[in-house]
C-alpha positions in Angstrom: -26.3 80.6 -21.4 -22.6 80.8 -22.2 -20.8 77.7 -23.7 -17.3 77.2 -22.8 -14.9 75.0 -24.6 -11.0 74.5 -24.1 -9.5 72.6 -26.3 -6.5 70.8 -24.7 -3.8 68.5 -25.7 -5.3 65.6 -24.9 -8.8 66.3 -23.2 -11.1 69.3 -24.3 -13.3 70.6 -21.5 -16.7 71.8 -22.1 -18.4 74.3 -19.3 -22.1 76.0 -19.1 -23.0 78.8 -17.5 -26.2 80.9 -16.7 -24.8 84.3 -15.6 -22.2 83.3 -13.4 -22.9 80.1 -12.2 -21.4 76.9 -13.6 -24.3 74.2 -14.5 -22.5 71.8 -15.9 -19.4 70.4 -17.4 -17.8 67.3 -19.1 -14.5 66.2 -20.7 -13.7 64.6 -24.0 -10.9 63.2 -25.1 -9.5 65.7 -27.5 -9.2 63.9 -31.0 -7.7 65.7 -34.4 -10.0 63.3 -36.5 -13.1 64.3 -34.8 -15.1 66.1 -37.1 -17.2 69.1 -36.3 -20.2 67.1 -36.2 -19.0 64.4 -34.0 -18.6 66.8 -31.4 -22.0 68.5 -32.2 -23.3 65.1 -31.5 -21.3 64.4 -28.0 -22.5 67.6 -26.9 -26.2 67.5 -27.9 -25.9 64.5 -25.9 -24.0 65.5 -23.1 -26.8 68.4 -22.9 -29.9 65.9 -23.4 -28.3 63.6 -20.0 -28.1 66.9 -18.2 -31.6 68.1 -19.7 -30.1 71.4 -20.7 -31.7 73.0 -24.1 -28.5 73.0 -26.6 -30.6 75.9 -28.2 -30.0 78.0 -24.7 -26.6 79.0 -25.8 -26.6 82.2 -26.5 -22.6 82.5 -26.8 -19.7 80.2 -26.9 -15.9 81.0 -25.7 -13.1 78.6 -27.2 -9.3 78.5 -25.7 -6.7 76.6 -27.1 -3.3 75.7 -26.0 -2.4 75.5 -30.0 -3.6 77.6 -32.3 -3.5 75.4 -35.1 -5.5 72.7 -33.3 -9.5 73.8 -32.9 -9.6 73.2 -36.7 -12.4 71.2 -36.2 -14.3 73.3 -33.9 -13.9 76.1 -36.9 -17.5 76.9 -38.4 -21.5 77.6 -37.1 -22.1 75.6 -34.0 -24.5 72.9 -34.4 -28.1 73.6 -35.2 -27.0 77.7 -35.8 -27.4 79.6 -38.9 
Protein backbone atom coordinates (compact mmCIF):
# COMPACT_ATOMS: atom_id res chain seq x y z
CA UNK A 1 0.00 0.00 0.00
CA UNK A 2 1.19 3.49 -0.84
CA UNK A 3 0.95 6.30 1.89
CA UNK A 4 0.31 9.71 0.72
CA UNK A 5 0.90 12.72 2.73
CA UNK A 6 0.58 16.56 1.71
CA UNK A 7 1.61 18.80 3.93
CA UNK A 8 -0.37 22.07 3.59
CA UNK A 9 -0.51 25.38 5.10
CA UNK A 10 -2.83 24.84 7.38
CA UNK A 11 -4.26 21.11 6.96
CA UNK A 12 -2.02 18.09 5.90
CA UNK A 13 -3.92 15.44 4.01
CA UNK A 14 -3.11 11.85 4.45
CA UNK A 15 -4.27 9.28 1.50
CA UNK A 16 -3.97 5.20 1.18
CA UNK A 17 -3.93 3.41 -1.67
CA UNK A 18 -3.80 -0.41 -2.77
CA UNK A 19 -2.76 -0.21 -6.47
CA UNK A 20 -4.81 2.46 -7.66
CA UNK A 21 -7.65 2.64 -5.59
CA UNK A 22 -8.04 5.19 -2.79
CA UNK A 23 -9.07 3.38 0.74
CA UNK A 24 -8.92 5.93 2.81
CA UNK A 25 -8.06 9.42 3.84
CA UNK A 26 -8.14 12.00 6.68
CA UNK A 27 -7.06 15.53 7.45
CA UNK A 28 -5.07 17.12 10.21
CA UNK A 29 -4.60 20.23 11.13
CA UNK A 30 -1.05 20.97 10.01
CA UNK A 31 0.95 22.05 13.17
CA UNK A 32 4.89 23.19 13.16
CA UNK A 33 5.14 21.94 16.89
CA UNK A 34 3.92 18.54 16.17
CA UNK A 35 6.59 16.23 16.51
CA UNK A 36 7.30 13.28 14.42
CA UNK A 37 5.86 11.13 16.82
CA UNK A 38 2.66 12.84 17.37
CA UNK A 39 1.83 12.28 13.98
CA UNK A 40 3.00 8.68 14.06
CA UNK A 41 0.52 8.39 16.74
CA UNK A 42 -2.59 10.22 14.83
CA UNK A 43 -1.93 8.06 12.09
CA UNK A 44 -1.54 4.61 13.81
CA UNK A 45 -4.83 5.68 15.03
CA UNK A 46 -6.38 6.97 12.11
CA UNK A 47 -5.35 3.38 10.57
CA UNK A 48 -6.55 1.23 13.74
CA UNK A 49 -10.44 3.23 13.24
CA UNK A 50 -10.17 2.24 9.66
CA UNK A 51 -8.71 -1.33 10.58
CA UNK A 52 -5.87 -0.81 8.01
CA UNK A 53 -2.38 -2.57 9.11
CA UNK A 54 0.05 0.69 9.47
CA UNK A 55 2.73 -2.13 8.67
CA UNK A 56 0.98 -2.49 5.02
CA UNK A 57 2.82 0.53 3.79
CA UNK A 58 5.11 -0.44 1.58
CA UNK A 59 5.90 3.33 0.31
CA UNK A 60 5.10 6.79 1.29
CA UNK A 61 4.91 10.01 -1.10
CA UNK A 62 5.18 13.59 0.77
CA UNK A 63 4.31 17.10 -1.11
CA UNK A 64 4.76 20.22 0.38
CA UNK A 65 3.69 23.67 -0.55
CA UNK A 66 7.06 24.90 1.49
CA UNK A 67 9.96 23.25 1.50
CA UNK A 68 11.15 24.29 4.64
CA UNK A 69 7.99 23.04 6.43
CA UNK A 70 7.83 18.86 6.50
CA UNK A 71 10.63 19.31 9.10
CA UNK A 72 8.82 17.22 11.20
CA UNK A 73 7.83 14.56 8.91
CA UNK A 74 11.93 14.38 8.24
CA UNK A 75 13.16 10.73 9.48
CA UNK A 76 12.10 6.68 9.40
CA UNK A 77 8.29 6.53 9.49
CA UNK A 78 7.01 5.10 12.54
CA UNK A 79 7.62 1.47 13.52
CA UNK A 80 10.45 1.28 10.27
CA UNK A 81 14.03 0.60 10.61
Amino acid sequence: MLLVIDVGNSNTSLGVYRDDELIAHWRLTTNPARTVDEYGVHARNLFELAQLDFKAIDAIAIASVDPGRPSSSRGRPPGRP
